[in-house]
C-alpha positions in Angstrom: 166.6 114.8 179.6 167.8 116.7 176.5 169.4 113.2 175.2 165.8 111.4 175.6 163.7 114.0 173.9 166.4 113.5 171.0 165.7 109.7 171.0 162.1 110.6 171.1 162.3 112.9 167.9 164.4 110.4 165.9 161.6 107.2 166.7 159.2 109.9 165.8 160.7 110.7 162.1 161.0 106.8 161.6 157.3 106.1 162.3 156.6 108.6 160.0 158.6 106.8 157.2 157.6 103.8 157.8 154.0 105.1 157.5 154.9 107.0 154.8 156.2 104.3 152.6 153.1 101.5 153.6 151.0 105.1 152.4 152.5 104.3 149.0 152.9 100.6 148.7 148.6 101.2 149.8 148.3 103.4 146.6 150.6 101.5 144.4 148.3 98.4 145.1 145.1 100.2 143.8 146.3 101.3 140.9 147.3 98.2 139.7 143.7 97.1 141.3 142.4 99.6 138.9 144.3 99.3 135.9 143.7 94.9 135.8 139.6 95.9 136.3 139.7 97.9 132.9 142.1 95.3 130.9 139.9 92.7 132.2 136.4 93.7 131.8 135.0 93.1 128.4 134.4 95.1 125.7 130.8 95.1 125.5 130.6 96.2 129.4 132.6 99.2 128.8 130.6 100.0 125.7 127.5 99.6 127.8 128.1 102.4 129.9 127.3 105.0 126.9 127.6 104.7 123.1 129.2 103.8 120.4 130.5 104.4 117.4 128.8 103.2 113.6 129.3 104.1 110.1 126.4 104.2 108.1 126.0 103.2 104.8 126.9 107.0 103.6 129.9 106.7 105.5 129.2 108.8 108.4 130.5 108.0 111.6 127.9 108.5 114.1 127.2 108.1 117.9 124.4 106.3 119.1 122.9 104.4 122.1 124.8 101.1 123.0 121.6 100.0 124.0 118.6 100.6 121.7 115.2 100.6 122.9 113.1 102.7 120.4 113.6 102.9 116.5 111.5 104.4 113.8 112.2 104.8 109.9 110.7 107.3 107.1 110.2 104.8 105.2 107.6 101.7 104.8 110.7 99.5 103.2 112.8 100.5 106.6 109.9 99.9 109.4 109.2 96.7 107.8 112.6 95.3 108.6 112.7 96.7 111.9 109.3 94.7 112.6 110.7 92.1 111.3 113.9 91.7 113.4 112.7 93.1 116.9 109.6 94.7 116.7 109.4 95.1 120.7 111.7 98.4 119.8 109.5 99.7 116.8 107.5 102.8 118.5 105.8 103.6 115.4 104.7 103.2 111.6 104.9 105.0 108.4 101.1 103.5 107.8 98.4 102.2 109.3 97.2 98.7 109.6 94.0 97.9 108.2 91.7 95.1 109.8 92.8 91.8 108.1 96.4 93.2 108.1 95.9 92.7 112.2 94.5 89.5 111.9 98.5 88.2 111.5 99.9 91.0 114.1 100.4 90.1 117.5 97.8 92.2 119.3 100.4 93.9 121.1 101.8 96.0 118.1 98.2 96.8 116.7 98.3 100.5 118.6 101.3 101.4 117.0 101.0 105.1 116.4 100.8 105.8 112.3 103.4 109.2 111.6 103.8 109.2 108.1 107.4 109.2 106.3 109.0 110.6 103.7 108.8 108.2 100.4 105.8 108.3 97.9 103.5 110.8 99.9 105.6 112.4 101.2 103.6 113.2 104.7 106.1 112.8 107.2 106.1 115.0 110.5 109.3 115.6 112.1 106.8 116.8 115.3 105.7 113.3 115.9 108.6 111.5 114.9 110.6 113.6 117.8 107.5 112.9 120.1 107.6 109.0 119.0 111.1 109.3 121.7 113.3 107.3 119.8 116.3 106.5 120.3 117.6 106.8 117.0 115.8 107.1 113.4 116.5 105.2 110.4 116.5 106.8 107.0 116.8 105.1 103.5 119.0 106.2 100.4 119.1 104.8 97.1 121.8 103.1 95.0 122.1 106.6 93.2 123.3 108.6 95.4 121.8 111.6 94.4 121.1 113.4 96.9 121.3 111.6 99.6 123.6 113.5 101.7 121.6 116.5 101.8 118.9 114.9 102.7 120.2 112.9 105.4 121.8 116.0 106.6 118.7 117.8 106.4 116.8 115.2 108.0 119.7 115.4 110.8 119.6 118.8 111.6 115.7 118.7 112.1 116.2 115.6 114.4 118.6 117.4 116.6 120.5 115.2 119.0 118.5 112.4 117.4 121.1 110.0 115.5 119.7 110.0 112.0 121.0 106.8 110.3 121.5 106.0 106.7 120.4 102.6 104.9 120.9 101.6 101.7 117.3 101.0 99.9 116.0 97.7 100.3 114.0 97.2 97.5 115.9 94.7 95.4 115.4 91.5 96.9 118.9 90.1 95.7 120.6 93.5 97.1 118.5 93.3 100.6 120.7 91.0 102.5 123.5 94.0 103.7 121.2 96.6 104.8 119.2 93.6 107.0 122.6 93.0 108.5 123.6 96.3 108.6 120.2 97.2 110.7 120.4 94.1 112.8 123.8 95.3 113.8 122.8 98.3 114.6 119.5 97.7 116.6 121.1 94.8 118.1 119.1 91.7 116.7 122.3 90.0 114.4 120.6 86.8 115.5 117.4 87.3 113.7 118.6 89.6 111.1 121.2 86.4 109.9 118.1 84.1 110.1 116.3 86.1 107.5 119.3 86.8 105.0 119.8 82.8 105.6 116.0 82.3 104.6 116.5 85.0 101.4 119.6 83.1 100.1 118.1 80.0 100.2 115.1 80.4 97.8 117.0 82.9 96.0 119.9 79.7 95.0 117.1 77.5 94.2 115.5 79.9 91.5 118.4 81.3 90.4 119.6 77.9 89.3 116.5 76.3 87.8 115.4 79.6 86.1 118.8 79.5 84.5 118.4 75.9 83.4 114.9 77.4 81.5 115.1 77.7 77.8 113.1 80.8 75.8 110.5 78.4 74.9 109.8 76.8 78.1 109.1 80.2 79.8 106.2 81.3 80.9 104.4 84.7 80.4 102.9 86.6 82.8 100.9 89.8 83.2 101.4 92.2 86.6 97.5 93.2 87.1 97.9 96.6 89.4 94.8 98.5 90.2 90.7 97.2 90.8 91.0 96.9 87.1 93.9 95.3 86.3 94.9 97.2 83.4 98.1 98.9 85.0 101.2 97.4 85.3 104.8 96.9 85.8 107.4 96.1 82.8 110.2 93.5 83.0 113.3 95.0 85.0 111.2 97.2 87.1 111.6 97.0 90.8 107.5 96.2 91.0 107.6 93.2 88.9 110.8 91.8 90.0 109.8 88.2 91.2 108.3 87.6 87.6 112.0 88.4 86.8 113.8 86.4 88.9 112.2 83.5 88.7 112.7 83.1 85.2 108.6 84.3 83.9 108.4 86.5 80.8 107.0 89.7 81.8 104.7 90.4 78.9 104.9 94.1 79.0 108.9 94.4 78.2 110.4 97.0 79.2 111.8 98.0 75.8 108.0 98.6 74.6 106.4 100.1 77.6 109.6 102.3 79.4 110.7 100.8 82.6 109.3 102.4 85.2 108.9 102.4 88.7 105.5 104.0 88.4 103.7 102.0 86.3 102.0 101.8 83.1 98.6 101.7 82.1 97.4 99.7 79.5 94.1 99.0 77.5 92.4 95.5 77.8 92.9 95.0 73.9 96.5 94.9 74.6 96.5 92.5 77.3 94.0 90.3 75.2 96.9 90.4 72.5 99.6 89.7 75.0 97.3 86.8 75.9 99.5 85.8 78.9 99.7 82.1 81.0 99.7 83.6 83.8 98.1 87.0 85.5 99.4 87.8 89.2 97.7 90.7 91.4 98.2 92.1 94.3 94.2 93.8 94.2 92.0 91.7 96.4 88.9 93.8 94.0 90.2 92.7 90.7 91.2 89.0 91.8 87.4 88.8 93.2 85.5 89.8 89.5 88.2 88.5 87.1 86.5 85.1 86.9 83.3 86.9 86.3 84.0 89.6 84.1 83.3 88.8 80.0 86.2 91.4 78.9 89.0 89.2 80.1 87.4 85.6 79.5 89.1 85.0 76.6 93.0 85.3 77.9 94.3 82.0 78.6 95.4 82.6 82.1 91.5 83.0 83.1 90.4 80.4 80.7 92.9 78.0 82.7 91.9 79.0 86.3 95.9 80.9 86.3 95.2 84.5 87.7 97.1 85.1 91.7 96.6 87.0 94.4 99.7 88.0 96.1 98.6 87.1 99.8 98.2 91.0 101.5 98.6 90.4 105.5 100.4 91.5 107.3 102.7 92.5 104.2 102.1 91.9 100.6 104.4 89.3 99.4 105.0 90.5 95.8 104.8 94.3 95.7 103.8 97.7 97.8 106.1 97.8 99.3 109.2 96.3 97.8 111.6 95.3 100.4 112.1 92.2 102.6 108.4 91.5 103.1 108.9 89.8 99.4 111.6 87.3 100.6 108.7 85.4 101.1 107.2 86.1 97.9 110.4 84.3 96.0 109.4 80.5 96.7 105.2 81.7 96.3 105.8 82.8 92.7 108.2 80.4 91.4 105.1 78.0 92.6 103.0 80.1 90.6 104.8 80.3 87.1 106.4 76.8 87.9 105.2 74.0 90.4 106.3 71.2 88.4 109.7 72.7 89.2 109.2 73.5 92.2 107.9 70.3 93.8 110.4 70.5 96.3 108.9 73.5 98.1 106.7 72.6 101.1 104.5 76.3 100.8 102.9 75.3 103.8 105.6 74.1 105.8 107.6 77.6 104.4 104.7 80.0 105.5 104.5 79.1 109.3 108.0 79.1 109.0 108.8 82.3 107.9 105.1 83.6 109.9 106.8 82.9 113.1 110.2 84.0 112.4 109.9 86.9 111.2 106.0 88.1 111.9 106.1 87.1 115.3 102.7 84.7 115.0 102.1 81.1 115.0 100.8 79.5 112.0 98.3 76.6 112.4 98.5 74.4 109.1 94.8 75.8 108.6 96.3 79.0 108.7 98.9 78.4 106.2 96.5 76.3 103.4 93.9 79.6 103.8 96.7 82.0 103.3 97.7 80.0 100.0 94.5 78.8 98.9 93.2 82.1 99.1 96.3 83.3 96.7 95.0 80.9 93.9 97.5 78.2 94.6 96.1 74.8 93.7 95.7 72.6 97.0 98.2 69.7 95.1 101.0 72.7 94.4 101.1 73.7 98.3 
């Protein structure tokens, strides 16, 4: 008896190791399990889990969402290229649209709430921007730099746990294209933000090498009519009149006489009567409808030749207020302006629609596009 209860014990001890080791061969398995599931998963489905990590264009390294889903900006410049890249995650403006800015708005985005910014006026309201829920807020800086981190810090620490983001100013249409990347990286919309920086470059290569090819004498003047009366303006190298610029126009109020500023500058009607420009170019819907009619500037040869344009307004103007990548499209429209002989090759119709349903989310007609134009002062042959 005592020699079997022996046996007994010793079969007992090798169950257990044999247990005992299959316990840890078990274990050993789901590790390695474990460990080829994280090497093998993707990148993007670990970041998806929670955030990541981006460095803004001050250099801060911030979190924020992996996945976006509500943005706002302080500033029209910012919201505009936010529309224009995924406006499904816009949850609010910095203005409000008026009735024939809608008319070129997909009805869905008409009830976007208005809660001011901080540019010009000034009137933003941290309140409602924190209500708006958003995921993360976008803030422009200038190319100066003055200031900018302690206003983005400030901005920050009334924002909370909100990820404030720095962008460089957009305002210079030949500077635009790295914040549009830089935001469509962020929000997630690289797609459409290459499309637009694709559509930017393209019209900005054509005028930068036939405006080049454009002696002193062959250039055109034009006058920048601000205001129902027309008589303020914009001198050359100012950010306002920059598509005069660019496209090789001579800007008759130079900045060497009249101060560049990004203000503007008011002038009498005597002096524009002396300037006597080829062309006048507004973006005031009131002075464009009386200039024709009104005896004080009849004798200027851009009205006495049927020149003067209307920058078309909706839902963005395409030349000025704001500046930023709603005048991408304003690039071809005034070098068809000062130059449609040179500028032959431009289908404006064909680039409206285009850059309509691209980029403003509606669908052109050809109707559509010829009103848009027409309606600008374009002549039906230079479309």
């Amino acid at each position: 008896m005592l020699r079997i209860n022996i046996h007994i014990k010793e079969y007992g001890v090798v169950d257990m190791e044999k247990k005992s080791k299959i316990i840890i061969l078990i274990l050993a398995i789901l590790i390695v399990i474990g460990i080829s599931t994280h090497l093998f998963l993707t990148p993007s489905t670990v970041e998806n889990s929670g955030a990541k990590n981006v460095t803004d264009m001050l250099g801060r390294n911030i979190e924020i969402p992996q996945s976006l889903n509500k943005v706002v900006a302080t500033s029209p410049p910012m919201t505009t290229v936010v529309y224009m890249l995924a406006p499904e995650k816009l949850t609010a403006l910095n203005f409000q649209w008026t009735d024939s800015e809608k008319v070129y708005v997909p009805s869905k985005y008409h009830g976007l709430p208005n809660i001011g910014g901080w540019y010009g006026t000034q009137d933003g309201s941290y309140e409602e921007f924190i209500a708006s829920e958003p995921d993360i807020v976008i803030e422009s800086i200038d190319e100066s730099g003055d200031g900018n981190l302690s206003t983005v810090n400030e901005r920050q620490s009334k924002f909370g746990k909100i990820p404030v983001v720095a962008v460089r100013d957009t305002t210079h249409v030949e500077k635009v294209d790295e914040s549009i990347l830089f935001i469509g990286e962020v929000i997630g919309a690289k797609g459409n933000a290459q499309k637009l920086v694709d559509f930017n470059d393209k019209y900005l290569d054509e005028v930068h090498k036939k405006s080049a090819q454009l002696s002193d004498k062959d250039k055109k003047t034009v006058y920048y009519a601000e205001g129902n009366d027309g008589l303020k303006t914009n001198p050359s190298g100012s950010v306002h009149g920059q598509l005069i610029d660019l496209v090789g126009g001579k800007n008759v109020a130079n900045s060497s006489s009249q101060g560049n500023t990004s203000s503007g500058v008011q002038v009498s009607i005597e002096q524009v009567i002396k300037w006597n420009p080829d062309i006048i170019i507004t973006t005031d819907p009131d002075f464009y409808a009386k200039v024709y009619n009104d005896s004080s500037w009849s004798s200027i040869n851009a009205v006495k030749n049927h020149e003067v344009y209307l920058s078309p307004q909706s839902p963005f103007k395409w030349f000025d207020r704001p500046v930023g990548a709603n005048i991408i499209i304003g690039v071809p429209w005034t070098a068809k302006v000062i130059y449609p002989d040179k500028y032959t090759d431009i289908d404006m119709v064909s680039v409206t629609k285009e850059f309509y349903s691209n980029f403003y989310h509606y669908d052109l007609s050809d109707e559509q596009a010829k009103e848009i134009l027409l309606g600008s002062g374009l002549k039906e042959t230079n479309l």
